[in-house]
N, C-alpha and C positions, 0 to 999 in steps of 0.2 A: 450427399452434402452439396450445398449451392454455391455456385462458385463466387469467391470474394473478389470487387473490384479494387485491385490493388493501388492504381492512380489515385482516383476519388477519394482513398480512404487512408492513405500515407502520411503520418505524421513526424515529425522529430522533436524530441524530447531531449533537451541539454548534451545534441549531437547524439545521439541514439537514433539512429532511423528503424520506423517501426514501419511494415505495410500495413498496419492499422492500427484503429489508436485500443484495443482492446491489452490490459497488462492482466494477469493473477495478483490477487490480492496476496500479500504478505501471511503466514499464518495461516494459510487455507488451500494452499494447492502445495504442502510438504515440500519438496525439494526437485519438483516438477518431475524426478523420474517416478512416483508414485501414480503420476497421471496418464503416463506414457502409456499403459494399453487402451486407455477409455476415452482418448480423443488427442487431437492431429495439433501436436503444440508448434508445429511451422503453419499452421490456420492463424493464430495467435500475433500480437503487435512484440508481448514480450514477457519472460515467465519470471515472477519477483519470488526469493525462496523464501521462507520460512526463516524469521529474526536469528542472526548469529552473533554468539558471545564471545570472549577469550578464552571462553573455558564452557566444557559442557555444562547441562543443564539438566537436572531431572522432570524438572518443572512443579506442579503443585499435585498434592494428592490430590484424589478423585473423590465423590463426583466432581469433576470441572465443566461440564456441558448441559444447561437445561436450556430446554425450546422454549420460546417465549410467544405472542401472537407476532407475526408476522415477522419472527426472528429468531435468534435465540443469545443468549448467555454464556461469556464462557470468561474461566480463569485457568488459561492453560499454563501459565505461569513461566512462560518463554522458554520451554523445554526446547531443548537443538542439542547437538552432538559436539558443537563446537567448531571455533572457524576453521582450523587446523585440520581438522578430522572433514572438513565438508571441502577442504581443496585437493588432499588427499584423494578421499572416496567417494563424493556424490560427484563431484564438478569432472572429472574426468568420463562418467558417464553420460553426459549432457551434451559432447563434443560434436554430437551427430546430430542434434538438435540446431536447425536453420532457422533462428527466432532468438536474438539477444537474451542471456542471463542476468539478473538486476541480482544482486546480493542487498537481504535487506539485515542490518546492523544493530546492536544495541550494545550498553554499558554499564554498571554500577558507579563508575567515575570518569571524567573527560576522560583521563590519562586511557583508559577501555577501551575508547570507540575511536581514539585515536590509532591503541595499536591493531585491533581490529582492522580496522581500514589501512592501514600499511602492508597488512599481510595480504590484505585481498588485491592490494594494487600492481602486483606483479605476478599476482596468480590468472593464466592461460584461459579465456571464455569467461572473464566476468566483466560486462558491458558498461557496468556501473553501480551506484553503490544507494541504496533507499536507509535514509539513516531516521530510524525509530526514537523519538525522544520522549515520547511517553510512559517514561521510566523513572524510578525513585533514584536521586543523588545519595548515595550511602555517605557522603563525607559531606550534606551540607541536610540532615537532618530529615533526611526521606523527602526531601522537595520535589515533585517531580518536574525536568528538567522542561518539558514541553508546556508549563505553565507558567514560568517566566521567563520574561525576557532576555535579561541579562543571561540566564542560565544557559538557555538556547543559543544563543550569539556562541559563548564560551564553546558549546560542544561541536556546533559548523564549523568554527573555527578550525578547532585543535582538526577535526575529522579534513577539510579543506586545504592544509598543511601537510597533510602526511598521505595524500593520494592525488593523481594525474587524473583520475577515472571521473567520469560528470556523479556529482553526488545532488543526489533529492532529497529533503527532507521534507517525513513523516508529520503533519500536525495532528495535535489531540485539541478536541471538540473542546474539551473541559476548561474555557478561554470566557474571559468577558467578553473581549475584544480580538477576534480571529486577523483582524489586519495588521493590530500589533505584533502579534507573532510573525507575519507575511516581512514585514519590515526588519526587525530581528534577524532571523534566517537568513534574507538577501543580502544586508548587509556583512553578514558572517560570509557571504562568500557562496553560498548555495546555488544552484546550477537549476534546479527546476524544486516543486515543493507539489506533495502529494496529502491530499483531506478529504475524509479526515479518518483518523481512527476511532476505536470504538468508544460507545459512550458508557460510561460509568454511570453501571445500575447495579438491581436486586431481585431476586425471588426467594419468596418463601413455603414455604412446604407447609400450609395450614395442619395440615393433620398430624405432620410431629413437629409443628410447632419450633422450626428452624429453618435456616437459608437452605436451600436447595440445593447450593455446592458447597464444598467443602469451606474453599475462600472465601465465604459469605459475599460477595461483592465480586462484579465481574465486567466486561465487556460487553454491552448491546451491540447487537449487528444486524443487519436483515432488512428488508422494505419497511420495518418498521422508523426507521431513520432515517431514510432515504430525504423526506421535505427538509429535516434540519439540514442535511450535505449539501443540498442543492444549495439553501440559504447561504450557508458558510463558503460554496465554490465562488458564490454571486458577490459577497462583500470583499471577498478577498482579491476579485478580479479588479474591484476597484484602485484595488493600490499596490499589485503585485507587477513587476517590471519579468517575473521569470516564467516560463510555462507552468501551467496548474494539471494536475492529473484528480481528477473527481472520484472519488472513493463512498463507498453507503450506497446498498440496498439494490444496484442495480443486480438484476433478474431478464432484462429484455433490451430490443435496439432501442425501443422508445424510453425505457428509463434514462439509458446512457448518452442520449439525445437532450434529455432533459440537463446534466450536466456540461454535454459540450457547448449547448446555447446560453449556460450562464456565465460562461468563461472559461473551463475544458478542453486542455488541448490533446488531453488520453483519459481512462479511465480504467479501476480495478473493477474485476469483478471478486467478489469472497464468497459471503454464505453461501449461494446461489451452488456452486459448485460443491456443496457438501450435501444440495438436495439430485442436481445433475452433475455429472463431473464432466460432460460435453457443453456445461453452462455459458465459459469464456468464447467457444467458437460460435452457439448461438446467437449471442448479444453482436458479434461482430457482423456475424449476415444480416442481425435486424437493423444495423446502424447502414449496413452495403443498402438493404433495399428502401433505406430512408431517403438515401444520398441519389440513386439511381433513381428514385420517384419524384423529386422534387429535383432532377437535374443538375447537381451541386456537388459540391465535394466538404468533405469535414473541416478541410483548412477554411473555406468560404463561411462556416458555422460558425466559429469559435466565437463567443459573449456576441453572440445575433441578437440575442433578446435585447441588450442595451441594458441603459439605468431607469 
């Protein structure tokens, strides 16, 4: 493995120092001890778990995963065990793990992700909190919360109130207007904001002549999204006062480059790690031998391209 330059490539994120700006995407690297034999997570900037609820989750029936070109599909239906049960039992196993833990969050109503976030804020190795708002309001008619404004503000909020811990918030794609939401968030109180999640598609199974998965409607992810992320990292740098973390399709240093120069000051990797699960530590060397060949460091990159 190649060694990472730690200087060049040290970022901080809403007080989170990372040796590099490399995080795990939410929903794709499980609870980071799943990944513990198949690659080195102190290589890593910082490992974000798998969405927690107030209460467990079975998730959606299956199928929930089809491959798509250059991606794939999914409706896993925010299956977790529960925050209670992941302070308990996963986070006590993580303790040996030299690489900040992001806990990433979600709700059925404020009141949710607010107690969520209280209980994680006194729980031992959690670095800070990635709050998911691409979720349905169950007491405001299935709205989901990450598609308006006002609605967003409400849940930074309450979450911002009831925890010391730097909280990120999650945006979803599925936005006329991505600065709107940038503005929302910050004012709520938001500490850094991470984009974006996945987009809202479809497949169908031509020959029985039905959706693919079960959910009929699921999550895009994968290079195949990657130009929209970039766009959406690039408008929102224009009006965002907080650090941005670029999320979609990166696979290598040069994708994750492409997000740091349009405004980036870290980066998820997801799918990638479902095809390698040494995915996150490679994008990090390819970012090291970017930084190293062009004599620079990432803080020197961030929105380089300009407007």
């Amino acid at each position: 493995m190649k060694e990472i330059s730690v200087n060049a490539l040290a970022v901080e994120i809403a007080g989170i120092r990372m040796k590099n700006p490399v995080m795990t995407a939410s929903g794709t690297f499980g609870y980071g001890l799943e990944f513990k034999p198949y690659t080195r997570l102190d290589a890593i900037g910082a490992v974000i778990v798998k969405g927690l609820s107030l209460r467990p989750r079975p998730g959606n029936p299956g199928p929930r995963i089809v491959e798509t070109p250059c991606g794939m599909l999914n409706a896993i239906g925010l299956q977790n065990v529960g925050v209670d049960c992941f302070i308990n039992e996963k986070l006590p196993l993580l303790k040996d793990v030299k690489t900040p833990v992001i806990a990433n969050i979600f709700g059925e109503t404020v009141s949710d992700y607010a107690e969520v976030a209280k209980r994680l804020d006194s729980a031992q190795g959690v670095a800070g909190l990635e709050v998911n708002i691409s979720c349905p309001n169950v007491k405001a008619g299935g709205m989901v919360f990450g598609t308006d404004p006002a609605s967003a503000y409400k849940v930074v909020s309450a979450v911002r109130a009831s925890t010391r811990l730097p909280v990120i918030t999650k945006l979803s794609p599925n936005v006329t207007d991505i600065r709107v939401m940038v503005r929302a968030v910050e004012d709520a109180g938001t500490d850094a904001i991470s984009l974006i999640n996945t987009i809202t598609g479809m497949v169908i199974d031509t020959e029985r002549r039905r959706p693919a998965i079960a959910n009929r409607i699921g999550g895009l992810s994968g290079p195949a999204i990657r130009p929209i992320a970039v766009r959406m990292v690039w408008e929102a740098a224009s009006v965002a006062k907080t650090p941005l973390i670029g999320i979609g399709g990166i696979t290598t240093g040069t994708d994750a480059m492409e997000f740091i120069l349009a405004g980036a000051t870290a980066v998820q990797v997801g799918t990638a790690s479902f095809i390698d699960p040494d995915a996150a530590v490679k994008v990090a060397e390819g970012i090291n031998e970017y930084v190293t060949r062009h004599k620079t460091s990432v803080a020197a990159l961030v929105g380089a391209v300009g407007r």
